[in-house]
C-alpha positions in Angstrom: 3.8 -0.1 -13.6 4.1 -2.0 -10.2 1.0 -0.5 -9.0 -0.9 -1.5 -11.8 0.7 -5.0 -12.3 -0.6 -5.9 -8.4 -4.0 -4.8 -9.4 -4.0 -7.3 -12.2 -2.9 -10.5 -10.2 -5.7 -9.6 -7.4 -8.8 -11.5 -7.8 -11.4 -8.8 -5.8 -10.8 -5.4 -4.4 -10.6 -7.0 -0.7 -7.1 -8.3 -1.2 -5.8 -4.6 -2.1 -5.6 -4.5 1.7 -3.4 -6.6 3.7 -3.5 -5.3 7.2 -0.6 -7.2 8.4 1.6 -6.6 6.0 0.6 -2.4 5.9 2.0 -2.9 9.7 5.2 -4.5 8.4 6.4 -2.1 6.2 5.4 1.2 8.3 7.5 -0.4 11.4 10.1 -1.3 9.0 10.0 2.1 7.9 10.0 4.1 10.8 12.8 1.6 12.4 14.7 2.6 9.5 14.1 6.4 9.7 15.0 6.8 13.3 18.5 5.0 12.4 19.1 7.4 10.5 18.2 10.1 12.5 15.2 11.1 10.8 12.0 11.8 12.0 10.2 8.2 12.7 6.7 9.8 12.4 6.7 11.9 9.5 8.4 8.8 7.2 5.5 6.6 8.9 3.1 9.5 8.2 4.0 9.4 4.7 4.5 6.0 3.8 1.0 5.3 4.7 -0.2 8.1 2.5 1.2 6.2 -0.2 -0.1 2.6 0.8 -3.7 4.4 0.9 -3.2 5.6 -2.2 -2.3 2.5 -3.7 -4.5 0.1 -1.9 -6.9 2.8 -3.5 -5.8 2.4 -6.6 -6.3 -1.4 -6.3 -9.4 -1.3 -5.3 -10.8 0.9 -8.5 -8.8 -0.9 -11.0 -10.0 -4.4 -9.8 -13.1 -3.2 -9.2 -13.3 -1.8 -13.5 -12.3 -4.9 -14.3 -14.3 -6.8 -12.8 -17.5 -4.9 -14.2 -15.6 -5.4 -17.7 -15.8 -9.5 -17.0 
C-alpha cells in the first residue's frame, strides 16, 4: 500500500529515483547490519534489490497513469 501510495503523489516517473536518498538508506543499512554483526554487504545487496524494484514500480504505475490523463 506504501508502494503504491508514493506512486500516486509523484508527478512523472523521474522522481521514482532519488539518488541521494537510495545512498542514505543503503549506508544506513549496512551501518546498521555490521552493528549487529551481520553481513554489511549482503543487507546492502538486498536492500537495493528492493529499492530497484520499487523505484520500478514507480516508474510503470506513474507512467499508466499518466497515459490514462
Amino acid at each position: 500500500a506504501y508502494v503504491r501510495r508514493m506512486a500516486e503523489l509523484k508527478q512523472g516517473p523521474d522522481e521514482a529515483l532519488v539518488q541521494h536518498r537510495v545512498d542514505e538508506v543503503l549506508d544506513k543499512v549496512a551501518r546498521e547490519a555490521e552493528e549487529r554483526g551481520l553481513d554489511s554487504g549482503l543487507a546492502r545487496d538486498l536492500w537495493q534489490r528492493l529499492i530497484d524494484w520499487n523505484v520500478e514500480y514507480e516508474r510503470r504505475a506513474i507512467g499508466e497513469r499518466k497515459r490514462g490523463e
